[in-house]
ROSE-4610 file (N, C-alpha, C; in Angstrom, 1 decimal, always signed):
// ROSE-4610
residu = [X/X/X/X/X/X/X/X/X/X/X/X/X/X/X/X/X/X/X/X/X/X/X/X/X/X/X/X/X/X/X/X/X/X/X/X/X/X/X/X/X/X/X/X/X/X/X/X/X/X/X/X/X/X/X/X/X/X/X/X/X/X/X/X/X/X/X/X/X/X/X/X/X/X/X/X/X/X/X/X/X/X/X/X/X/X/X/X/X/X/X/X/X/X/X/X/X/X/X/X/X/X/X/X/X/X/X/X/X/X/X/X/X/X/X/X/X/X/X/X/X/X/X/X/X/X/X/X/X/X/X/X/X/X/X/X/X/X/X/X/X/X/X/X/X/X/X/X/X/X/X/X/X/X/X/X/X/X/X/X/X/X/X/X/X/X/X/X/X/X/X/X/X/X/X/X/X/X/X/X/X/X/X/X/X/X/X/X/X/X/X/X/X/X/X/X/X/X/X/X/X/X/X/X/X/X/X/X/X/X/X/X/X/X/X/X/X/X/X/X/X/X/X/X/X/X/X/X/X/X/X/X/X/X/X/X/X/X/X/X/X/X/X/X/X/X/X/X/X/X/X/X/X/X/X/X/X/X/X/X/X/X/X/X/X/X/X/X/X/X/X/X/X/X/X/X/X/X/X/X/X/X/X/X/X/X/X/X/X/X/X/X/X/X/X/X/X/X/X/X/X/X/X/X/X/X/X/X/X/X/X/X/X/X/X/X/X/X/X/X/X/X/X/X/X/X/X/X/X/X/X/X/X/X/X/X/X/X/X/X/X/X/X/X/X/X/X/X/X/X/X/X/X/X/X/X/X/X/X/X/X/X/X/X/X/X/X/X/X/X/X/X/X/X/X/X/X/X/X/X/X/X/X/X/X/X/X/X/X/X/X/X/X/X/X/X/X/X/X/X/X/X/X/X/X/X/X/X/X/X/X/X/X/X/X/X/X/X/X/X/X/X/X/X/X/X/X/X/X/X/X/X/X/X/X/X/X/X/X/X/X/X/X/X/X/X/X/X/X/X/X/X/X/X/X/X/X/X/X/X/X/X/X/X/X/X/X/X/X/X/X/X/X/X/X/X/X/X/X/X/X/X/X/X/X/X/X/X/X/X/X/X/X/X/X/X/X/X/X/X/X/X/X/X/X/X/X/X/X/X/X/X/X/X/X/X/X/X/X/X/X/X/X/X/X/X/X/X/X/X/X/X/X/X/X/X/X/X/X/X/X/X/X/X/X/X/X/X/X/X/X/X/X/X/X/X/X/X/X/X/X/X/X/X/X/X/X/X/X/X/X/X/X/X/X/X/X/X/X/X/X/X/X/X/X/X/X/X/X/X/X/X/X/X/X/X/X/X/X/X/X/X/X]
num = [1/1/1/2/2/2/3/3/3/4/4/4/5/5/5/6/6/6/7/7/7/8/8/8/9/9/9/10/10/10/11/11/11/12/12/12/13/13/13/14/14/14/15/15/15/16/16/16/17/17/17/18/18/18/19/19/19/20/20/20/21/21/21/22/22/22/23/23/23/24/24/24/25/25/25/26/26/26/27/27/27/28/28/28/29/29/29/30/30/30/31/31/31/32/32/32/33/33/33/34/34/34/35/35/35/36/36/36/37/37/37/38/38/38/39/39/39/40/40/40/41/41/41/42/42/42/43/43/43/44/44/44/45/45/45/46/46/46/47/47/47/48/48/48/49/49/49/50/50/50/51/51/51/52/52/52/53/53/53/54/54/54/55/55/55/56/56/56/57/57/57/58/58/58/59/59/59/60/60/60/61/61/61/62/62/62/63/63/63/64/64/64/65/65/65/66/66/66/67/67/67/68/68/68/69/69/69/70/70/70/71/71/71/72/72/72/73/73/73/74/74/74/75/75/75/76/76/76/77/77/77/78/78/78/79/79/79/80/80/80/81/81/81/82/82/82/83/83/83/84/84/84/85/85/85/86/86/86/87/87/87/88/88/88/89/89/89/90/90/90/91/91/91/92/92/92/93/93/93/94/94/94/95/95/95/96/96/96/97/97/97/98/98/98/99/99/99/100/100/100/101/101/101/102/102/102/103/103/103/104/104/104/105/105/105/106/106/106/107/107/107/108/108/108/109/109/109/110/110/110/111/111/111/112/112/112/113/113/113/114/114/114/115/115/115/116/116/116/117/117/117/118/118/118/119/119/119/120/120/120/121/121/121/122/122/122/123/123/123/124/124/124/125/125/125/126/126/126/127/127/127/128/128/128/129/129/129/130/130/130/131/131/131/132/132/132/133/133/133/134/134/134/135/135/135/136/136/136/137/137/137/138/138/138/139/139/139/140/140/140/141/141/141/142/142/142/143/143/143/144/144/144/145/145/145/146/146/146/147/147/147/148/148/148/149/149/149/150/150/150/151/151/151/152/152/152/153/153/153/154/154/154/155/155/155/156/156/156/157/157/157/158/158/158/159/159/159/160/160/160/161/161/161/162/162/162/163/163/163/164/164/164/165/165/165/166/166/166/167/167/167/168/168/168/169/169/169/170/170/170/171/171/171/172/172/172/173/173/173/174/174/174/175/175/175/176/176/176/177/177/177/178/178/178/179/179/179/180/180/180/181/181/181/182/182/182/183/183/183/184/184/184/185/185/185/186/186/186/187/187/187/188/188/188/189/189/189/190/190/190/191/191/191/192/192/192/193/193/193/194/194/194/195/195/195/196/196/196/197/197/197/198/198/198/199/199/199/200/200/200/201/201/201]
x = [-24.8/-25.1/-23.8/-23.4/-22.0/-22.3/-21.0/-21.3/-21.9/-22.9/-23.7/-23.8/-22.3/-22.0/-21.5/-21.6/-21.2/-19.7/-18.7/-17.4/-17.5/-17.1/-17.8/-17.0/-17.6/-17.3/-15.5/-15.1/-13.9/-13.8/-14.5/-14.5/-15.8/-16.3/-17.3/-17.3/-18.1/-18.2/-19.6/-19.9/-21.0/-21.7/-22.3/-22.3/-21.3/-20.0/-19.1/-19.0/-18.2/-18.1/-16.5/-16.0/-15.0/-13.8/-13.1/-12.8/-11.1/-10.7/-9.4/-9.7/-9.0/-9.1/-10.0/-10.2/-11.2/-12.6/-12.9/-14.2/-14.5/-15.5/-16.1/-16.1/-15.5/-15.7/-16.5/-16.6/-18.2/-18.7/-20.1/-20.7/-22.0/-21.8/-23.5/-23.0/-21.7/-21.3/-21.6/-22.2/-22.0/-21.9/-21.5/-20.6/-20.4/-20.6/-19.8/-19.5/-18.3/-17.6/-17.3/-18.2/-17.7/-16.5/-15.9/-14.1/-14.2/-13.4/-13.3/-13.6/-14.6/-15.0/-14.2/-14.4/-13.9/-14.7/-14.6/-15.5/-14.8/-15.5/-15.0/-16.0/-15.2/-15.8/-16.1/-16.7/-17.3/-17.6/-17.4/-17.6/-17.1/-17.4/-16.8/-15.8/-14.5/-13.3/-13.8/-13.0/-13.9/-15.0/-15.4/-16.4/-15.9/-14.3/-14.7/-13.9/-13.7/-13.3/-11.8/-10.8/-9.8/-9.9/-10.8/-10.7/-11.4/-12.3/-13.0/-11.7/-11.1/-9.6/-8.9/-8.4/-7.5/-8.3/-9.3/-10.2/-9.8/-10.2/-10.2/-8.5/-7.7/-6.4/-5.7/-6.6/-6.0/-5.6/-5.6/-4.5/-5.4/-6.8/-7.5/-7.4/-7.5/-7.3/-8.7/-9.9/-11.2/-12.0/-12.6/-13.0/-14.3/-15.4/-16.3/-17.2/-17.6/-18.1/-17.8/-18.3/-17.0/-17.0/-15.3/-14.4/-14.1/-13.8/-13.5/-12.8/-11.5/-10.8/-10.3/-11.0/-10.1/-10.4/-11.9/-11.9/-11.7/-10.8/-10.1/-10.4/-10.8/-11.2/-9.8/-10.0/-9.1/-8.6/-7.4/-7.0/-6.4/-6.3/-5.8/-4.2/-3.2/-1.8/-1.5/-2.2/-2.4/-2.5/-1.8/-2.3/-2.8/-4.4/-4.9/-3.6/-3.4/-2.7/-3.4/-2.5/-2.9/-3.5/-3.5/-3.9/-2.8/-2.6/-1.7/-2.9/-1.9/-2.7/-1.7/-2.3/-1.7/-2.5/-1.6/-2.3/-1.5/-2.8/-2.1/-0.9/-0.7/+0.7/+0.9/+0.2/+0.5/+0.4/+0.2/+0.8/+2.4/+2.9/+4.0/+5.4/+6.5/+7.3/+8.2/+8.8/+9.3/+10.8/+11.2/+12.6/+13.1/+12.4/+13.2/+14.2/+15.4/+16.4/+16.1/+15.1/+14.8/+14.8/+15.2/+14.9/+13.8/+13.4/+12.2/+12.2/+13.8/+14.0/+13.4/+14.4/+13.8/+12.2/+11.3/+10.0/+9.7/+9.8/+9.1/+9.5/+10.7/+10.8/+10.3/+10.0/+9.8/+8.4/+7.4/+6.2/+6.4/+7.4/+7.9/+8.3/+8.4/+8.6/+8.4/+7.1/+6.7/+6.9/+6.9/+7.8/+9.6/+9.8/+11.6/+11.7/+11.1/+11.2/+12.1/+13.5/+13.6/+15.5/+15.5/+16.8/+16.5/+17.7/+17.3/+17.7/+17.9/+18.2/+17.4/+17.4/+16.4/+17.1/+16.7/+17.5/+17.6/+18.5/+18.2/+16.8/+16.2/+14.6/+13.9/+13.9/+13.6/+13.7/+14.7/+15.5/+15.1/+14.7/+14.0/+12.5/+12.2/+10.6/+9.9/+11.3/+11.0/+11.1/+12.2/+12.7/+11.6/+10.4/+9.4/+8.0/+7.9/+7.0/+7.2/+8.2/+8.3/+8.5/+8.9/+8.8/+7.4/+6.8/+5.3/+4.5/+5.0/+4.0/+4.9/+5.9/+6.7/+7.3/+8.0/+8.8/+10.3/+10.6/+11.9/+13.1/+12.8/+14.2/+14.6/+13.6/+13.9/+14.4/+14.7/+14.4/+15.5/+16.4/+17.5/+17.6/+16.5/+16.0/+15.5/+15.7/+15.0/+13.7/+13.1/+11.5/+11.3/+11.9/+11.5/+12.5/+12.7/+13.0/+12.1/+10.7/+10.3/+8.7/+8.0/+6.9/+5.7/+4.9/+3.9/+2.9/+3.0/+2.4/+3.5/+4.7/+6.0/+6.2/+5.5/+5.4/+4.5/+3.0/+1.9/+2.1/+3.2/+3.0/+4.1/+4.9/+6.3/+5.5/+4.2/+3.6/+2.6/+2.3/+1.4/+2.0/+3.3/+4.1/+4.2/+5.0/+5.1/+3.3/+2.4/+1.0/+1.5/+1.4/+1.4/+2.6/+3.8/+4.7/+4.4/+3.8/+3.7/+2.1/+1.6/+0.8/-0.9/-1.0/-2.7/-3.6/-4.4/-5.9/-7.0/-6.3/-7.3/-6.2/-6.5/-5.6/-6.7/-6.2/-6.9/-6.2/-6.8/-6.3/-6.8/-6.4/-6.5/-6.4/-7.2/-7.0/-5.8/-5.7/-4.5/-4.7/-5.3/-5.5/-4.8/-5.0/-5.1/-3.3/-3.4/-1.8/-1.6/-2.4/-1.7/-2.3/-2.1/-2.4/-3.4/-4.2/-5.5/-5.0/-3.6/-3.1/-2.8/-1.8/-1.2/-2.4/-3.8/-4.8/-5.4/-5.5/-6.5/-5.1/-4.1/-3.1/-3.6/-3.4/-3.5/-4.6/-6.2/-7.2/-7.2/-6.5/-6.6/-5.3/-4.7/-3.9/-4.2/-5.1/-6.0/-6.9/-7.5/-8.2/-7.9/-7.0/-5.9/-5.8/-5.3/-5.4/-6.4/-7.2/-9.1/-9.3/-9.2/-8.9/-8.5/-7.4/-6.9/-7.3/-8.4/-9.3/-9.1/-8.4/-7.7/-9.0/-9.5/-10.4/-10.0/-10.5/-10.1/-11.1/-10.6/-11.3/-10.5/-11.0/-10.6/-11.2/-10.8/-11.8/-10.9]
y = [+31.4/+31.7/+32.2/+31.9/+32.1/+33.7/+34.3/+35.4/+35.5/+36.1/+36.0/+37.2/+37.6/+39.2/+38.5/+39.2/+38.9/+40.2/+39.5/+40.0/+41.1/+42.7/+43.5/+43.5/+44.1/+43.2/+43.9/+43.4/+43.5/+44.8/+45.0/+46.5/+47.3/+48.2/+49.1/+50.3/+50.8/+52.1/+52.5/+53.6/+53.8/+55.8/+55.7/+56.9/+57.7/+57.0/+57.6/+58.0/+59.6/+60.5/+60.2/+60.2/+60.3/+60.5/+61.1/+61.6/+62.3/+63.0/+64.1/+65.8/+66.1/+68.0/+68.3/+67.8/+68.7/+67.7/+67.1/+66.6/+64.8/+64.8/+63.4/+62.6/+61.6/+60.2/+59.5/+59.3/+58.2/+58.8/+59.0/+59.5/+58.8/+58.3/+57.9/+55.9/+55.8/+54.3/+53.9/+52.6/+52.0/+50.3/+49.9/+48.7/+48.2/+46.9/+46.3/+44.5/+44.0/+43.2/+42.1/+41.2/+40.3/+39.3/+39.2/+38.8/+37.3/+36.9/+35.7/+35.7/+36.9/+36.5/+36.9/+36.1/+36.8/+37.7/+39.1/+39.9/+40.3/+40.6/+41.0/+42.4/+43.6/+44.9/+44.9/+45.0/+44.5/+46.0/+46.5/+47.6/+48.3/+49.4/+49.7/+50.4/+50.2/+51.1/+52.5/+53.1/+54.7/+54.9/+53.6/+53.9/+53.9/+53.9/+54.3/+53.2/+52.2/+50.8/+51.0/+51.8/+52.0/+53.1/+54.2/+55.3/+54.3/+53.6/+53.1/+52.0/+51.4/+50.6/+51.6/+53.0/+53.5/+54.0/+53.9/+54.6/+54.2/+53.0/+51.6/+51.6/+51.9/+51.9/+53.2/+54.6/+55.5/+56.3/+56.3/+56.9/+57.9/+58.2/+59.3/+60.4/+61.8/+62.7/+63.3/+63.1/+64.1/+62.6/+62.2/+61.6/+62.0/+61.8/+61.9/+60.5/+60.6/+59.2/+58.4/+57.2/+56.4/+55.1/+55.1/+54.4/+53.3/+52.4/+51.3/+50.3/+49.9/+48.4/+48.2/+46.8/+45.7/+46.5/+47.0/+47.6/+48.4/+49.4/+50.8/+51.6/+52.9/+54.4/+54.2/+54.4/+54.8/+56.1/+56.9/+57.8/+58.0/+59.2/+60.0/+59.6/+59.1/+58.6/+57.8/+56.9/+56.3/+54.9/+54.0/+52.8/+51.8/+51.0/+50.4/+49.5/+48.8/+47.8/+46.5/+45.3/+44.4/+44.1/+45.2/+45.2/+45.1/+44.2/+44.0/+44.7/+45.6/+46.2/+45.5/+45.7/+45.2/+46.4/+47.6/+48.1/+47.6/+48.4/+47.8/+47.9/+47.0/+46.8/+47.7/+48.4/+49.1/+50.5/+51.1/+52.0/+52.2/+50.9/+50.5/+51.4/+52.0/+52.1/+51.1/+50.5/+49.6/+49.8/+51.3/+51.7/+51.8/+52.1/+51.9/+51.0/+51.0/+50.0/+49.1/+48.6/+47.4/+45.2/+45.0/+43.4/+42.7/+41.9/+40.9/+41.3/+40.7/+40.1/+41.8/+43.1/+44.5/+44.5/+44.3/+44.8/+44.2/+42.7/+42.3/+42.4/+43.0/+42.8/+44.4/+45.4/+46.9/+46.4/+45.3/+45.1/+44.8/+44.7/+44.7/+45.6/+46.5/+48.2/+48.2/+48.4/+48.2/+47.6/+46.2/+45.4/+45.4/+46.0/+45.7/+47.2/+48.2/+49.0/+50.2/+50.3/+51.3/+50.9/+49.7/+48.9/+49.3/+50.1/+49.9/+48.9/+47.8/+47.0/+45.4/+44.8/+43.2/+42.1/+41.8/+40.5/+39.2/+38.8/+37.2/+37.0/+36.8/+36.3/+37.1/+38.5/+39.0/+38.5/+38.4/+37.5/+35.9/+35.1/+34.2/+34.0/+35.2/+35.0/+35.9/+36.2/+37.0/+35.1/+34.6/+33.7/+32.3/+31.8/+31.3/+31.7/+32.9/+33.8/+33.4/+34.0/+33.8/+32.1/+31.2/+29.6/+29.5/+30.3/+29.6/+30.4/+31.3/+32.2/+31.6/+30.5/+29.7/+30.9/+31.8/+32.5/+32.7/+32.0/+31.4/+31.9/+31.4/+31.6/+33.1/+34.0/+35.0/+36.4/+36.3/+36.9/+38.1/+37.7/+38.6/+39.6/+39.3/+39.9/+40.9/+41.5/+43.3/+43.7/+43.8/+43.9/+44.4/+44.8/+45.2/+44.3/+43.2/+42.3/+40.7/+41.0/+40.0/+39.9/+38.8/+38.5/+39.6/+39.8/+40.2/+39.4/+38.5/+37.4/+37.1/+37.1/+37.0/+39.0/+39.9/+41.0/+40.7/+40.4/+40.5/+39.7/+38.5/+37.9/+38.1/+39.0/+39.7/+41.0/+41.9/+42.4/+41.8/+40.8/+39.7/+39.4/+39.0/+38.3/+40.0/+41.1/+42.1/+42.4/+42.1/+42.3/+41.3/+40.1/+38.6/+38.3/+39.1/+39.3/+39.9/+40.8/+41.3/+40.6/+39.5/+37.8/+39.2/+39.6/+40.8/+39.7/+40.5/+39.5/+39.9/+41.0/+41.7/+42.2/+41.3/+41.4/+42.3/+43.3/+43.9/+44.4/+44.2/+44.2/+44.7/+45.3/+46.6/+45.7/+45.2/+44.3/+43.3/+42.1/+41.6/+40.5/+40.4/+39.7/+40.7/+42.0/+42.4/+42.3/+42.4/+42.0/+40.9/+39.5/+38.2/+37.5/+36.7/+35.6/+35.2/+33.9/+33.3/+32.1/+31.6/+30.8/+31.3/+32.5/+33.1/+33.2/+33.8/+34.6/+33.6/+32.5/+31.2/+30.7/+31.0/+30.4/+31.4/+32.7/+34.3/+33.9/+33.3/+33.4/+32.3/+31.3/+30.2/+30.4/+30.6/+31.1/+31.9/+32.9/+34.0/+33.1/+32.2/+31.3/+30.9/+30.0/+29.2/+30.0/+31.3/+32.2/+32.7/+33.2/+32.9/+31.7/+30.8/+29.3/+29.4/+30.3/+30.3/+31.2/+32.1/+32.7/+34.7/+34.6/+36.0/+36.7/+38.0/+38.6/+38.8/+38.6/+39.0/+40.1/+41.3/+42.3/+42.6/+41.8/+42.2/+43.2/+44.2/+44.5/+43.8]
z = [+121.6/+120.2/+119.6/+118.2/+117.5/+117.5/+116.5/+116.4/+114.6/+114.5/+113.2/+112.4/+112.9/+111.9/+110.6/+109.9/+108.0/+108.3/+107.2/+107.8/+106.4/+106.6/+105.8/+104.3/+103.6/+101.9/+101.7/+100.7/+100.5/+99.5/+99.1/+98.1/+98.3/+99.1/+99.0/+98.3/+97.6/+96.7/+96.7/+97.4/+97.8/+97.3/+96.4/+95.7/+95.2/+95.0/+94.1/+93.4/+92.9/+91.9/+92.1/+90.4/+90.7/+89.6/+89.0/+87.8/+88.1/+87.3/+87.1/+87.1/+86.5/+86.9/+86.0/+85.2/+84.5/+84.1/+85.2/+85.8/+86.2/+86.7/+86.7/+85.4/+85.6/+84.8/+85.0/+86.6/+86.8/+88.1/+87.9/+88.9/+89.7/+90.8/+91.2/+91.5/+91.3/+91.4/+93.1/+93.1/+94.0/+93.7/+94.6/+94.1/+95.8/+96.1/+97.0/+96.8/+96.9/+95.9/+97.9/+97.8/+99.1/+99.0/+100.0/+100.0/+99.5/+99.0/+98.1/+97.2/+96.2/+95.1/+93.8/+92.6/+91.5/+90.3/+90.6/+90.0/+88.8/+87.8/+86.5/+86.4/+85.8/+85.5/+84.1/+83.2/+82.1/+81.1/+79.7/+79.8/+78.5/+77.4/+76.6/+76.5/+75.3/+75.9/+76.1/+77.2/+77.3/+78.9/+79.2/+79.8/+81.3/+81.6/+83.0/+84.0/+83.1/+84.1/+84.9/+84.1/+84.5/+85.5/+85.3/+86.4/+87.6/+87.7/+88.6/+89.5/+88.7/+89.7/+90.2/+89.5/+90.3/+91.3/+91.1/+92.4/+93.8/+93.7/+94.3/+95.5/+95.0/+95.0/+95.2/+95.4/+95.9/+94.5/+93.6/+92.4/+91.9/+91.8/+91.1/+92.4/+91.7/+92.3/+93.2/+91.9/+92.4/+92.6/+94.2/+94.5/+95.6/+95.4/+96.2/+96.8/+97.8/+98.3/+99.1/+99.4/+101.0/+99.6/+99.4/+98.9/+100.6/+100.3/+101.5/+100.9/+100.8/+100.1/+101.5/+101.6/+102.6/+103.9/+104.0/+105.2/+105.9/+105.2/+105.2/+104.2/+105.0/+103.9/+102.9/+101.6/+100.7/+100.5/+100.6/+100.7/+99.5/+98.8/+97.9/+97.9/+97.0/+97.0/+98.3/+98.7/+99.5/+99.5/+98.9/+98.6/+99.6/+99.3/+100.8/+101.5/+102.3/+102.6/+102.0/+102.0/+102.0/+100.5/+99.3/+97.8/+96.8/+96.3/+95.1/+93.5/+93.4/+91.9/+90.5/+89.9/+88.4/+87.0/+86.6/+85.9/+84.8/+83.1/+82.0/+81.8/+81.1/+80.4/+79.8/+78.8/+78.4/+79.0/+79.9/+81.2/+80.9/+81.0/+81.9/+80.9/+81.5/+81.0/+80.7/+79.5/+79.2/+79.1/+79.1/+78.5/+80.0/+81.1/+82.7/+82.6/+83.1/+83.0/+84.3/+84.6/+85.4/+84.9/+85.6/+85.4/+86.3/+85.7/+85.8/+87.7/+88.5/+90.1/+90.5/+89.6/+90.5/+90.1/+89.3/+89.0/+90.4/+90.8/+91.3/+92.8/+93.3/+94.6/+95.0/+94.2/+94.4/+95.4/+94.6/+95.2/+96.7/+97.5/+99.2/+99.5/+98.6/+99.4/+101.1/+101.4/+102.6/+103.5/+103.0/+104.0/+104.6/+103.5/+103.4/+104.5/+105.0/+105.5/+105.0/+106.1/+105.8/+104.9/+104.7/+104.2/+102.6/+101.7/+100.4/+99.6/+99.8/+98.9/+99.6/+98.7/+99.7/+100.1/+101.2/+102.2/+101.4/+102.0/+101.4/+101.4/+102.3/+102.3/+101.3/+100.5/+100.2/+98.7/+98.8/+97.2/+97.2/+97.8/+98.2/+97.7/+98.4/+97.9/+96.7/+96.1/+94.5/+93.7/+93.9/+93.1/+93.5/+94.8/+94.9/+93.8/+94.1/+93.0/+91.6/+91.0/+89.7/+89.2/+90.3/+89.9/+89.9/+91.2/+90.8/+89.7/+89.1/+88.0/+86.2/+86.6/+85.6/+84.8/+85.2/+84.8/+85.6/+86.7/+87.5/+86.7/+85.5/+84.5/+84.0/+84.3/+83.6/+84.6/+85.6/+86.8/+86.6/+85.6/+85.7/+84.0/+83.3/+82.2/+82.0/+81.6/+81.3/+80.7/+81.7/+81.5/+79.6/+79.4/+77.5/+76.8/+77.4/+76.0/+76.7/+77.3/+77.8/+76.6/+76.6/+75.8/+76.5/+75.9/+76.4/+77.7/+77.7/+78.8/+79.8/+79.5/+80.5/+81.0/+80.6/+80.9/+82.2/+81.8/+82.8/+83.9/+83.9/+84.6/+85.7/+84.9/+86.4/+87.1/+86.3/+87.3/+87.9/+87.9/+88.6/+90.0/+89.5/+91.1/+91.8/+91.3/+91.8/+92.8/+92.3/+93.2/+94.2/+93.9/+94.8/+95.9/+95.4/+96.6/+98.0/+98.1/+99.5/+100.1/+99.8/+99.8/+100.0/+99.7/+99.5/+99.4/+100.9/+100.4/+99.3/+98.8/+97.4/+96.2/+95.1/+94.0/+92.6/+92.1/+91.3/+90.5/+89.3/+87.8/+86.6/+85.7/+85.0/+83.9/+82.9/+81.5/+81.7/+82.1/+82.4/+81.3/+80.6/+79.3/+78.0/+78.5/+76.9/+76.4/+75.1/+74.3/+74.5/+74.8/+75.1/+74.1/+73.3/+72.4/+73.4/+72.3/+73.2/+74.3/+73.5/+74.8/+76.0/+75.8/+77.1/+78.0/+77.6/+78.1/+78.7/+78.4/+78.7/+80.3/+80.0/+81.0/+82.2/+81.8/+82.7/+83.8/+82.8/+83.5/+84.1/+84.0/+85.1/+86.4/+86.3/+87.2/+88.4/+87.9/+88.3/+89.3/+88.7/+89.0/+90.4/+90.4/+91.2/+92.2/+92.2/+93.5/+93.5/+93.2/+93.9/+94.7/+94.0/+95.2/+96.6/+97.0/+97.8/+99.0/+98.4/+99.4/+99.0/+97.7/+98.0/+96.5/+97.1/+96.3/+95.1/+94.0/+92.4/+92.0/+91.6/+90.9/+89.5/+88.3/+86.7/+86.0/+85.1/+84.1/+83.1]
């Protein structure tokens, strides 16, 4: 007889409370998200969707409950392995003196160890990334003179560089024309295809 275990879900949230210093934002969430799928968090501005991703990813401070991404307890400034995040754009500092090649090679932190600067291979598979997310050309561009859709999509590869079997994302539509957004969401698409979990609000 095979083995007829179910392989355990790729996001569990199981009576979570969970909020900042001066209280709960969402309380009583449970949630468990099985690996391959493309889930969307759905929800009005205000209500929680953003504290609920950084949850997910280690970044909220006051957390109660068993958090689990990719099969591992989530820890407080801890980020899971194996999760490429993508928060809003508009988060993002735009005045950093960075270019398109540094946003996106930062996302190999971990891998590049304990070397500060990135190997040929490293520089290799920044410049695969951004051909396949059709932004190749801009690699040496300064993240604040880039489009708003050529924004999302250099922290897109920044997730997708260190290859995560759970990609999660914080409004990756919002600020894009309806073309850009219609490109965003099939792309998104595309790697869902390829077996890797999507969590959007």
């Amino acid at each position: 007889v095979g083995d007829t275990t179910m392989p355990a879900p790729a996001v569990i949230l199981e009576n979570v409370s969970c909020g900042y210093q001066r209280g709960y934002v969402l309380s009583g969430v449970d949630l468990h998200i099985p690996h391959g799928q493309f889930a969307g968090l759905i929800g009005p501005s205000g209500a929680g969707k953003t504290t609920l991703l950084r949850t997910m990813v280690g970044l909220v401070p006051k957390v109660e409950g068993r958090v689990e991404v990719g099969g591992r307890k989530v820890t407080e400034g801890v980020p899971p392995a194996n999760v490429g995040y993508v928060p809003q754009v508009g988060m993002i500092d735009w005045s950093f003196p960075v270019t398109v090649e540094n946003v996106v090679v930062m996302g190999k932190q971990r891998q590049m160890g304990w070397l500060p600067w990135p190997s040929r291979q490293d520089k290799h598979d920044v410049a695969v990334i951004l051909d396949r997310l059709g932004i190749g050309n801009l690699a040496r561009r300064h993240i604040r003179d880039l489009s708003g859709g050529q924004q999302q999509r250099t922290f897109l590869a920044r997730a997708l560089i260190s290859n995560p079997d759970i990609l999660i994302l914080d409004e990756p539509t919002a600020s894009v024309d309806i073309r850009t957004r219609d490109e965003i969401l099939h792309l998104l698409a595309e790697i869902n295809d390829t077996g890797i979990t999507i969590v959007i609000t």
